[in-house]
N, C-alpha and C positions, 0 to 999 in steps of 0.2 A: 570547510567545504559545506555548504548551500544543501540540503536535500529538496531538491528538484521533484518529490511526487508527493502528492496531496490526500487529504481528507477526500473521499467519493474517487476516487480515480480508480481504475482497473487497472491489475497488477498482474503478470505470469510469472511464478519462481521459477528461479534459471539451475539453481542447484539444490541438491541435498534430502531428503525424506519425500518432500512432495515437490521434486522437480517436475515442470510441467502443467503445473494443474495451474487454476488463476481463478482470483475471486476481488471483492473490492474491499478497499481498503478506509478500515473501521476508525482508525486511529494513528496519528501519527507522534513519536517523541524526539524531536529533532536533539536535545542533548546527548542521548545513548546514541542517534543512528539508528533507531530502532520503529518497527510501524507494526502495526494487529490487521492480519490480512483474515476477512470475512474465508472462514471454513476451512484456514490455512493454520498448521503449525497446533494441533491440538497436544492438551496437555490431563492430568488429572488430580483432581485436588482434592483430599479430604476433609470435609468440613461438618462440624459439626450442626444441628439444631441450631437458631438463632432467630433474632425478628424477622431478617428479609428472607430466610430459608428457610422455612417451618422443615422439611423435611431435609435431614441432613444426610450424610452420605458420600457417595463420591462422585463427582460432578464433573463434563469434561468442558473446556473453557478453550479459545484460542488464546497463543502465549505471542509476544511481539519478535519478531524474525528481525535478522538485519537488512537493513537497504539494499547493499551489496549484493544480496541473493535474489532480488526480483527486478523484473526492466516492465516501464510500463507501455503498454498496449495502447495507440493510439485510436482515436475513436473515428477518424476519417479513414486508412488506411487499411486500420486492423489488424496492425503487424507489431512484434514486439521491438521496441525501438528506443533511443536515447534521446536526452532532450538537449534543447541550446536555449540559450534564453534571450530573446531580442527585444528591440525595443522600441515603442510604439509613435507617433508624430508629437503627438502630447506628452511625451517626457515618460508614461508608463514602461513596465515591461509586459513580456506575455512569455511564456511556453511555445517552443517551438519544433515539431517531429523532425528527425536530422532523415528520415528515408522520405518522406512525402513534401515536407517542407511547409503544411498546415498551419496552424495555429490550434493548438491543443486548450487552450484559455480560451474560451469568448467573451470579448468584454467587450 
């Protein structure tokens, strides 16, 4: 299976600790199924002193959530929504909203 949502796209979680909330999407790891949703899913890490952290301590970080758990938010519509993937006269594809029927890609 394809993960259908991007680096920059805007996300709402559908389940679980921060059901509801929605923020964008930092990073994605298509092997695990897994993506780091900006302000979503925090975690805390003790870490010691170091070069890049002169001041060590315990630090809170966003942790990578599953796909499964967020639907992304269409930017024409604004609705949280699934995607289709079509395809374009030139042989491309695009992203497609299945409630608006937009084109979520602009290329």
């Amino acid at each position: 299976m394809k993960i259908k949502i991007k680096k920059d796209d805007v996300v709402t979680v559908i389940t679980g600790k921060y059901a509801g909330k929605s923020g964008k999407v930092l990073k994605v790891f298509p092997d695990t199924k897994k993506l780091i949703v900006e302000k979503i899913n925090f975690v805390k890490r003790h870490t010691k002193p170091s070069q890049k952290v002169q001041q060590g301590g315990i630090l809170e970080k966003e942790a990578p959530i599953a796909v499964s758990k967020v639907m992304l938010i269409c930017n024409k519509c604004g609705k949280t929504t699934r995607v289709k993937i079509g395809s374009l006269p030139d042989g491309g594809h695009v992203r497609i909203c299945k409630k608006c029927s937009e084109m979520i890609d602009e290329k």
